[in-house]
C-alpha positions, 0 to 999 in steps of 0.5 A: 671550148669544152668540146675543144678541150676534150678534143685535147685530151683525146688526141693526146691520149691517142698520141701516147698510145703510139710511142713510136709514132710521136717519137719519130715525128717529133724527132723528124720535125725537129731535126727539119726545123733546128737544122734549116734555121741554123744553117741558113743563120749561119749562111746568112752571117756569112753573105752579110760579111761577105758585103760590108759595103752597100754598093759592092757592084760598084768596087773592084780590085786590081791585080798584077797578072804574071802572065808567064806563070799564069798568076791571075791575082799578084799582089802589086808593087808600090811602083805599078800602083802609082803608074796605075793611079796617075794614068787611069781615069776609069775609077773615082777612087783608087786605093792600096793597102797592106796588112801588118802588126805594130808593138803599141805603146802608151795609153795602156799597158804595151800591146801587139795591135793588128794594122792596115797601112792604107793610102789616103783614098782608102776610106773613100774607096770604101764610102766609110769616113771616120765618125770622129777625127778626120781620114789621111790627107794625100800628104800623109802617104809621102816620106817624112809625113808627120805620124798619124793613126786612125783606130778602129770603133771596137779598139776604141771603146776597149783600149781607150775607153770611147773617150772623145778626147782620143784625138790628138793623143800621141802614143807609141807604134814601134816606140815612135810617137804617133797622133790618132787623128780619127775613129772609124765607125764600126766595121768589119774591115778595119783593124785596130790600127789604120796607118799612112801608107807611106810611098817612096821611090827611094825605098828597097820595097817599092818594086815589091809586089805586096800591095792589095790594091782596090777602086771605085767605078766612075759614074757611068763607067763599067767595069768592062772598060775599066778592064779594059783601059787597066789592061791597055796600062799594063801593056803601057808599062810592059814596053816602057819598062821591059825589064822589070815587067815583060809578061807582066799585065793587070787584071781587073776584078770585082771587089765582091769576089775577093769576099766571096767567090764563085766557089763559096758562093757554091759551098753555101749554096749547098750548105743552104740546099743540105737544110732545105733538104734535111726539111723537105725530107723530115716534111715528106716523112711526116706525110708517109708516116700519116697517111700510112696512119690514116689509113690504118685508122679507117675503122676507128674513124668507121665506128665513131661515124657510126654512133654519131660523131658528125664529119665536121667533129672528126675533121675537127679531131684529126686537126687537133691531133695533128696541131699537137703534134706539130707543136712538139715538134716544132717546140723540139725544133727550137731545142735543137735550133739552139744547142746546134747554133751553140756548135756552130758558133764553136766550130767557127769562132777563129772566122773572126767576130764579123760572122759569128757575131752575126750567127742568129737564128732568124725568126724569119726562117724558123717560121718558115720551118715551122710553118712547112713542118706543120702544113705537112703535118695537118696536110698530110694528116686530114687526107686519110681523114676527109676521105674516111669520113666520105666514105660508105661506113658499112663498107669500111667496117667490113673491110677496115682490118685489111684495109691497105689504101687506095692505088693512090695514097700507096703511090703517093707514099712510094714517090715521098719515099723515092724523093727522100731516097734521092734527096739524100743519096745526092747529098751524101755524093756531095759529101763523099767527094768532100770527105775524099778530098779532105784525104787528099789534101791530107796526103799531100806532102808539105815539103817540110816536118811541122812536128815538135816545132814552135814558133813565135813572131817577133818584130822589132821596133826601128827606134830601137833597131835602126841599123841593119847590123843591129837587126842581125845581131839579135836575131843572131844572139837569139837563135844561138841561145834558142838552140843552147836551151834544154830540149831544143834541137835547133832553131832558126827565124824566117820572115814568114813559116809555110801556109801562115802566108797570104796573096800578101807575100811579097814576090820579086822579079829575078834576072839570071846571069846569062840566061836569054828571055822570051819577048813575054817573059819575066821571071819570078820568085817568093822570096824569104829571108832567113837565118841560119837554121831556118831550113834545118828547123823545119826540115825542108831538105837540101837536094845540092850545095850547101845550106844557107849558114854564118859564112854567109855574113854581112861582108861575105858575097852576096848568096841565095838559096833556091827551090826546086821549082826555080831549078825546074823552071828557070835551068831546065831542071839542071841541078849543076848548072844552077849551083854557082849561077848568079842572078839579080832581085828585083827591088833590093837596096843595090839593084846591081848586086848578083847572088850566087846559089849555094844551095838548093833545097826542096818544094814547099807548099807555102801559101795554101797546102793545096796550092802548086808549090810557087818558086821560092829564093831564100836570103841571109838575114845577116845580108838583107836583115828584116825586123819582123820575123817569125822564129821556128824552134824544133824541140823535144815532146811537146813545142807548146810545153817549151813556150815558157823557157824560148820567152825567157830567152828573149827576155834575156836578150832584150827585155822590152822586146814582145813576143806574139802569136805563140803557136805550134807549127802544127796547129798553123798547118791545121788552121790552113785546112780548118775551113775546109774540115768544118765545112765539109763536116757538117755537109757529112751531118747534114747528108747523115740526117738525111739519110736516118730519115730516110731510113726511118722513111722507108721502115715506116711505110714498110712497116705499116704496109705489112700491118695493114696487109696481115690477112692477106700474108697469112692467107698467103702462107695459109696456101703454101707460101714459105716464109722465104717467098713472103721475106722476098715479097716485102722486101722486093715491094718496099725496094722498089720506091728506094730504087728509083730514088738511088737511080734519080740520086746517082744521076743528080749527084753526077750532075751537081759534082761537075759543078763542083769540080773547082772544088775537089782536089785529088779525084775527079767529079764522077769518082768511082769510089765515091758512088760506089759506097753510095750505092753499097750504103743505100742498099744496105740501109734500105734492105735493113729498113726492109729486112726488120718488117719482112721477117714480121711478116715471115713470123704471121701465125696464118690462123690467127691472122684468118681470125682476127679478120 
């Protein structure tokens, strides 16, 4: 233990004898080790929400498939679901649900509470029965069903205390009283509410597509056939019911891919293959670092063999170094691990709990981290070790202050510094085409003005606002004393605001006066309703006609707003003959009321920002009246400075009325984007710290190899050689290992972004600026890495260095 101890000491002393040495190791492992366990935490948080229920394989969802517009995944009308359940015999269990928000009352103070209103054999799909209580009954999903709820584990224990008597509590959900009848257990799935999703046949929302619609596989049954029979019913329906559902089919999918899809599963994929990269290049460094070390040490290791220091006490020694410092670095590892798991669970907190809840550092990875760093490092540190003390002592100390290493070791150290050239050149391709599709996305124009607006969502309760009329004429007092409040500019309300949509959006078939049909073909439209203002508030322009506005009353004729999309689409971009044309909504209260267009207005991109704008209608509020809606004010400075005085103003037309999800129209844009600038920001990391390292890489051998060959430099310039010729020596000598490694990148880098084609937006995979700036930027950093040591070697006073020899 003694001998040990002062093994120790020594390799301390050794390590701290080399500042740069121990800081660039140390640095190199603890950039491997901290960033390879937090991000395969966060990509293992992310796959475990990604499959909340066991059995996954065994679940699909079923969409509506437009075929005329080459829409795959349409939500589903309550009409198809109910077809598609009474003739299907493929699934177990066929579920729909549709998300939503209720004004909660009683039990507490009032509330805005999330909802998810499902059918019955919603948690049987899922296979998650409530703990207490009991699921909806068949019964409960028809009109006129007595109200029930079920409430969720996490709602439980924070608005009702996890008292066990919950059950058969009645509390108020838009001021009617309800009965909770069950708690689910906890789940990454359920919202706070879980209410009967009620199915009527008389209701204006039966054929509106708004319905996720999810099912169990029959034991034995694949989902192939179940495919298979779910398409033979759509082309059931398609002849039964050519009017509403020509060119309309179903397509069925698995359950998993709506969690996550092929593209996500190739963004963690990459995310994953960044960490194990940034690892393997940190290892890989450390090894070139030591055998350059090594190699310079053959005369120390020489001389303490020669006054009697067996072989087994320099192997000993060496690993005693290298387990030093194998521990900083992988004490520095768990530093980093920890302040970057702090920033990740910072960047993704609006992904909801389910994955940053989850978002550990997993004892597993970081040893195996930890483990690969410290290998690499008594590795690669005893090589030059076993082979000094093998070798003939004379010999080593008459050559060991010129000693360069064998063909070998240099060719084993330029192929380490070739890989982490490429590992890092394909990671910064990947992340380049990411960072240029973000600049895309940007300069896409949204087709309306997000700044200075505010908006907020209002909905209100039937008790209170049972008739239409009622409906219209808040919404109506409300925006006419927005617009009159000090710095509004004008003020409007919508059923939803662009980009804050979802694959829940309701979408209509439309019938046009006069207009023949292909055999295949139904028309389609999203649909919004609106009141006056709504499109001057946002500034979506208006390209014909009129905009929507109060002569568009409740007793006026019917009318409707179109986009251009429809004009394109449906009039053959004929702006005069879609003004004034008549067409027919499909699932609205009169099925044989005609619209008139008034007015048509410009594209916008309403569900996703990249996403191809869809064809939208826009109805008066004051002739189908919708009592939840989002209000857009436009204001002067800051919207989020207004949010007091449009609260007030609520408050002064119904007191009792809440308002919820306060936010910037701004901030509802960016929020679309997030993921993607998150994502793709730390791809921009991870490609950065790939590529410092191997920077550090190839200065490192770089400079050692000028160190170790300094008799021969100055022997060189000794004979003649300018300090030109011996700059471009150096230099041609250490380019080489990161040439081959800039062409092996280049090509890797083709290969991976043609997988990644789903994924990039406004370039193609082979971008030409994009490999340019690689290119220009790994020459750079590679002829810097190389400049600094070549003119060293230029500066060799070759007297002294004949002498030191």
């Amino acid at each position: 233990m003694s001998t040990l101890l002062q093994d120790l000491r020594y390799g301390l002393r050794t390590l701290r004898r080399a500042p740069g040495f121990l800081a660039v190791s140390v640095v190199t492992l603890a950039l491997g080790i901290g960033a390879t366990a937090v991000m395969y935490g966060f990509v293992s948080a992310a796959l475990s929400a990604a499959a909340p229920v066991a059995d996954m394989d065994r679940l699909a969802a079923v969409w509506s498939h437009n075929r005329t517009q080459g829409e795959t995944k349409n939500v589903v009308s309550m009409q198809d679901f109910e077809a598609w359940r009474r003739r299907q015999t493929s699934f177990d269990r066929f579920a729909a649900q549709r998300p939503g928000a209720v004004n909660l009352s009683g039990g507490g103070e009032p509330i805005r509470a999330s909802a998810l209103f499902v059918t019955a054999h919603f948690f049987d799909v899922l296979q998650q029965q409530p703990v207490l209580g009991r699921a909806f009954t068949p019964e409960e999903e028809r009109p006129g069903a007595p109200r029930v709820a079920i409430v969720s584990n996490r709602f439980w224990r924070d608005r009702f205390e996890g008292r066990s008597d919950v059950l058969g509590r009645e509390v108020l959900v838009d001021a009617r009283p309800v009965t909770i009848v069950g708690v689910l257990p906890p789940s990454d799935l359920s919202r706070d509410l879980m209410l009967p999703l009620t199915i009527d046949p008389a209701s204006p929302a039966y054929g509106e597509h708004a319905l996720f619609v999810m099912a169990r596989l029959r034991s034995g049954v694949t989902l192939e056939q179940a495919r298979s029979e779910m398409a033979a019913i759509g082309n059931q329906l398609e002849r039964e019911h050519p009017a509403t559902h020509r060119g309309w089919g179903v397509n069925t999918r698995p359950l998993q891919e709506e969690f996550f899809g092929p593209q996500a599963r190739l963004v963690f994929a990459l995310l994953g293959a960044a960490a194990l990269a940034v690892l393997l290049i940190g290892c890989a460094n450390i090894a070139s670092l030591l055998l350059a070390r090594g190699i310079g040490r053959n005369r120390e290791l020489a001389v303490r063999t020669a006054l009697g220091a067996s072989r087994g006490r320099l192997l000993r020694q060496m690993l005693v170094e290298n387990l030093a410092l194998a521990s900083a670095g992988t004490a520095a590892g768990l530093l980093v691990a920890h302040w970057g798991l702090g920033i990740l669970r910072a960047e993704f907190a609006g992904f909801g709990p389910s994955i940053t809840d989850r978002v550990t550092v997993h004892a597993g990875v970081l040893g195996f981290a930890a483990a690969a760093g410290v290998c690499s490092t008594l590795f690669f540190g005893l090589l030059p070790a076993l082979k000094s003390v093998r070798a003939d002592v004379t010999q080593s100390l008459r050559d060991g202050a010129r000693a360069t290493g064998s063909f070998r070791t240099r060719r084993l150290r330029s192929v380490l510094v070739g890989t982490e050239v490429a590992t890092a050149v394909l990671f910064l391709v990947v992340a380049l085409l990411m960072i240029r599709t973000l600049q895309a996305l940007s300069r896409i124009e949204p087709g309306f003005d997000a700044a200075h607006v505010l908006t907020m969502r209002i909905s209100l309760p039937e008790a209170r606002y049972g008739e239409d009329a009622a409906v219209a004429t808040f919404y109506e007092r409300l925006t006419e004393r927005l617009r009159a409040s000090r710095g509004v500019v004008t003020a409007g309300a919508g059923v939803r605001v662009p980009t804050a949509g979802s694959r829940y959006n309701p979408n209509r078939s439309i019938v046009i006066e006069g207009r023949p049909r292909a055999a295949d073909e139904t028309l389609f439209a999203a649909d919004l309703t609106v009141t006056p203002g709504y499109l001057e508030t946002l500034r979506i322009p208006l390209r014909a006609g009129r905009a929507l506005d109060e002569r568009d009353g409740s007793e006026a004729p019917l009318a409707v707003a179109v986009s251009e999309t429809v004009v394109r689409r449906y009039f053959d971009g004929s702006s005069e003959r879609a003004l004034g044309a008549r067409l027919r909504l499909g699932g609205e209260p009169a099925p044989d009321a005609w619209r008139v267009v008034v007015g048509i207005v410009g594209d916008i991109r309403n569900d996703d920002i990249d996403a191809p704008s869809l064809p939208m209608v826009y109805v008066p509020l004051a002739q189908r009246p919708a009592r939840e809606m989002t209000v857009v004010v436009r204001t002067v400075g800051d919207p989020l400075g207004h949010t007091h005085d449009a609260r007030a103003v609520v408050a002064a037309v119904d007191a009792g009325q809440p308002v919820y999800e306060v936010r910037s129209m701004e901030a509802i844009v960016e929020e679309d984007l997030r993921t993607s600038v998150v994502l793709i920001a730390i791809l921009g990391v991870f490609a950065a710290v790939a590529l410092t390292l191997a920077a550090l890489g190839i200065y490192g051998v770089v400079a050692h190899a000028v160190a170790q060959r300094t008799h021969e430099i100055g022997v060189r310039m000794a004979l003649g050689a300018a300090a030109g010729d011996v700059v471009a020596l150096v230099v041609r000598q250490g380019f080489t290992p990161v040439a081959a490694g800039l062409l092996a990148g280049l090509a890797a880098g083709l290969a991976v972004s043609r997988l990644m084609r789903g994924m990039l937006y406004g370039i193609t995979p082979n971008d030409p600026v994009t490999y340019a700036g690689v290119v220009l930027t790994l020459v750079a950093v590679g002829l810097i890495a190389c400049l600094s040591p070549a003119r060293r070697a230029a500066r060799i006073d070759p007297l002294l260095a004949i002498r030191a020899e």
